[in-house]
C-alpha positions as CSV (number, residue, x, y, z in Angstrom):
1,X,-16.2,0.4,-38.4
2,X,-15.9,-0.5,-34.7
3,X,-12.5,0.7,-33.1
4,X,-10.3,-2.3,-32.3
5,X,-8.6,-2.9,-29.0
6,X,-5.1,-2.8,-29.4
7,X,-4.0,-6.1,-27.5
8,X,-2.2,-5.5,-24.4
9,X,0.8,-7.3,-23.0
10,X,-0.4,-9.8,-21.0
11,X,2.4,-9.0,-18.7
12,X,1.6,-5.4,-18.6
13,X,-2.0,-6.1,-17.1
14,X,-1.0,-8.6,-14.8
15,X,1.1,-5.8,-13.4
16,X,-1.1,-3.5,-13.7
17,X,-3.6,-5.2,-11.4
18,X,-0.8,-6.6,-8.8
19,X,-0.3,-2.9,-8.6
20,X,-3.5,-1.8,-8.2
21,X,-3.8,-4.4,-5.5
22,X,-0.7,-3.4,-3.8
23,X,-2.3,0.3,-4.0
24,X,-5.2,-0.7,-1.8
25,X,-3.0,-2.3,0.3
26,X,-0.8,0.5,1.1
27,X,-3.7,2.9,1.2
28,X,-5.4,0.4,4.2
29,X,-2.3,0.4,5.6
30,X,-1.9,4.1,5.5
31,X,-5.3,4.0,7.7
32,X,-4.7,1.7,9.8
33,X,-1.2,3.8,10.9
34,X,-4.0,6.8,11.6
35,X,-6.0,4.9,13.4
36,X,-3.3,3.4,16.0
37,X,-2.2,7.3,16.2
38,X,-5.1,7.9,17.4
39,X,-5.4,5.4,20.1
40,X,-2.1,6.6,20.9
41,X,-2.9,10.2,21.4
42,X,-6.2,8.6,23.1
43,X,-4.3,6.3,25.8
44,X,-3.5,6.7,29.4
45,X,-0.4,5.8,31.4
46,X,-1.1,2.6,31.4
47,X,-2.1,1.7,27.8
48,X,0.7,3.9,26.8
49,X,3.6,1.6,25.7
50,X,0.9,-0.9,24.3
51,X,-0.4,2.1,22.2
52,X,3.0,3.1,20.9
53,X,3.9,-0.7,20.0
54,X,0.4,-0.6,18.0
55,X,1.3,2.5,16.4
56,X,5.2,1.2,15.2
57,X,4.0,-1.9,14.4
58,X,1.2,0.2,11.9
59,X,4.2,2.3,10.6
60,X,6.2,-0.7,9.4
61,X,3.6,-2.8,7.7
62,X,2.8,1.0,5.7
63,X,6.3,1.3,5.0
64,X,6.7,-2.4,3.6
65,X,3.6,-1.8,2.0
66,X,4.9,1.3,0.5
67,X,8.0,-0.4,-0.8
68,X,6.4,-2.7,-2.7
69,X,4.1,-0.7,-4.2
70,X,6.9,1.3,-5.2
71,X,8.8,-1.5,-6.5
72,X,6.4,-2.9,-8.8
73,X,5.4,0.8,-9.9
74,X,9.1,1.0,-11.3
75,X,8.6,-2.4,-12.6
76,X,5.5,-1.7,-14.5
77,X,7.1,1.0,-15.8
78,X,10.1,-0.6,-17.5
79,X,7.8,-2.5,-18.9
80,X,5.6,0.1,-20.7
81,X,8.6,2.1,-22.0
């Protein structure tokens, strides 16, 4: 006889896939703070406070992009214990 699926919380997957969305997220995020790093290092004097504005403005969207990842992590995990 075929195992059966347990059913899954509705809830729980829902979650599951915000976080898995909010994952990707962060991870781009995490890229795209490398990336302006590297036009930082890359600039001259003149780009130079541009760069550096491209680069903080990278960090924050990672870090609020980390802090909701991390926020629905906890959540999800309330939920499965």
């Amino acid at each position: 006889m075929p195992r059966l699926r347990p059913h899954a919380d509705s809830a729980v997957e829902e979650a599951t896939r915000l976080r898995s969305e909010q994952l990707e997220r962060w991870r781009t995020a995490a890229q795209q703070v490398a990336h302006a790093w590297d036009i930082w290092l890359a600039s001259d004097d003149a780009e130079r406070d541009w760069a550096h504005e491209v680069y903080v403005a990278a960090l924050c969207r990672e870090e609020q992009a980390a802090a909701l990842l991390e926020e629905n992590s906890r959540a999800l995990g309330s939920r499965i214990s």
